[in-house]
C-alpha positions as CSV (number, residue, x, y, z in Angstrom):
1,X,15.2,-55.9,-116.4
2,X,18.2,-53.6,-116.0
3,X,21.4,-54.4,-113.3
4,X,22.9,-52.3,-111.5
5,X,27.3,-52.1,-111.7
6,X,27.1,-55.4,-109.5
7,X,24.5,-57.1,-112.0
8,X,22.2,-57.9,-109.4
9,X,18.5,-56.4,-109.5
10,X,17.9,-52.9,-107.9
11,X,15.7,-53.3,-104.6
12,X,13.3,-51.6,-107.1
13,X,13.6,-53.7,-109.8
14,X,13.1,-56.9,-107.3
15,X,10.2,-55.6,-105.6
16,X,8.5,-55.0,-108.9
17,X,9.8,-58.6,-109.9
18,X,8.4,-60.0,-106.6
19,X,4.8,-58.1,-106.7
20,X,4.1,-59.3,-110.2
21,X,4.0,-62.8,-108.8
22,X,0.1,-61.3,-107.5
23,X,0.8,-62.3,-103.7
24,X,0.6,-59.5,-100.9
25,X,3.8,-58.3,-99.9
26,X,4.5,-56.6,-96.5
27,X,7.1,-54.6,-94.8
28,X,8.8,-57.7,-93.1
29,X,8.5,-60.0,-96.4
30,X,9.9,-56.9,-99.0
31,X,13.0,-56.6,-96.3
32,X,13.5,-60.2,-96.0
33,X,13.0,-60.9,-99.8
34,X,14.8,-57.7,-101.6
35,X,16.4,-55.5,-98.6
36,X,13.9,-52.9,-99.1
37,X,13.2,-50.7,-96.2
38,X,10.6,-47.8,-97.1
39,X,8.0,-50.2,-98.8
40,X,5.4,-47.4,-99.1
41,X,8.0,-45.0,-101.2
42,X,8.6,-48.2,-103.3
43,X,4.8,-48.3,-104.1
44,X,4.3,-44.6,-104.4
45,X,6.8,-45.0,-107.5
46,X,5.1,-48.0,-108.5
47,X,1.6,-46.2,-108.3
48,X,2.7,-42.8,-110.0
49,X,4.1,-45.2,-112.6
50,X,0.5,-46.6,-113.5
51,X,0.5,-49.9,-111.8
52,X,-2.5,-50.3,-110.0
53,X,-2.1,-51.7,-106.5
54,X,-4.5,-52.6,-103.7
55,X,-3.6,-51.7,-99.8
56,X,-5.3,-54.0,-97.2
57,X,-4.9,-52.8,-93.8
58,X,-3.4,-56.0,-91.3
59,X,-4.0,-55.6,-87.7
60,X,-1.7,-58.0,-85.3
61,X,-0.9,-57.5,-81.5
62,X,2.6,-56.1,-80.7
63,X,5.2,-57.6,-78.5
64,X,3.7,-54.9,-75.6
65,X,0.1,-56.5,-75.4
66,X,-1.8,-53.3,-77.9
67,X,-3.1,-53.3,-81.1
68,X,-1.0,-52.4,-84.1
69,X,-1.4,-51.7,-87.4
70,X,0.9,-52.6,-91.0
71,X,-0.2,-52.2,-94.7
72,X,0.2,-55.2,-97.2
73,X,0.3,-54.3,-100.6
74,X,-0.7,-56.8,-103.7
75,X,0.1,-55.4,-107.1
76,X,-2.7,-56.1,-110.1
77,X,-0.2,-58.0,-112.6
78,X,-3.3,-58.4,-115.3
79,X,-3.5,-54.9,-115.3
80,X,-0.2,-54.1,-116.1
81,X,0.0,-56.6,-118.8
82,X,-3.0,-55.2,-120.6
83,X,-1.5,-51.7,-119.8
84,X,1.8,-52.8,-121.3
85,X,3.6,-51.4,-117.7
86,X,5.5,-54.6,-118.0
């Protein structure tokens, strides 16, 4: 993978690097892990690149007492070995 000036990963770049591990990634572990901040735009790029990804919908209470709702993604790494995306 590519550096940017720094030559440090791009928040892209270790997103992508964290996903292919095949564990779900959420909002709260793609900030705390690469500093990303708009997951879903991350995957979008990932998806219109060909990488097949699965969304599972995680419901968890919210410091107020309701319901609430967050995605976690998990990106299919065989796939995009056999697809030669990687």
């Amino acid at each position: 993978m590519e550096t940017n000036k720094k030559g440090k990963l791009t928040q892209k770049q270790a997103l992508l690097k964290l996903m292919l591990k095949g564990k779900p990634v959420d909002f709260i572990k793609a900030y705390q892990l690469t500093g990303c901040t708009k997951l879903s735009t991350r995957v979008s790029e990932f998806i219109n690149a060909g990488f097949r990804i699965d969304k599972k919908v995680i419901a968890h209470e919210t410091r107020y007492g309701t319901k609430g709702y967050h995605f976690s993604y998990t990106l299919d790494a065989k796939h995009a070995k056999k697809s030669k995306l990687i």
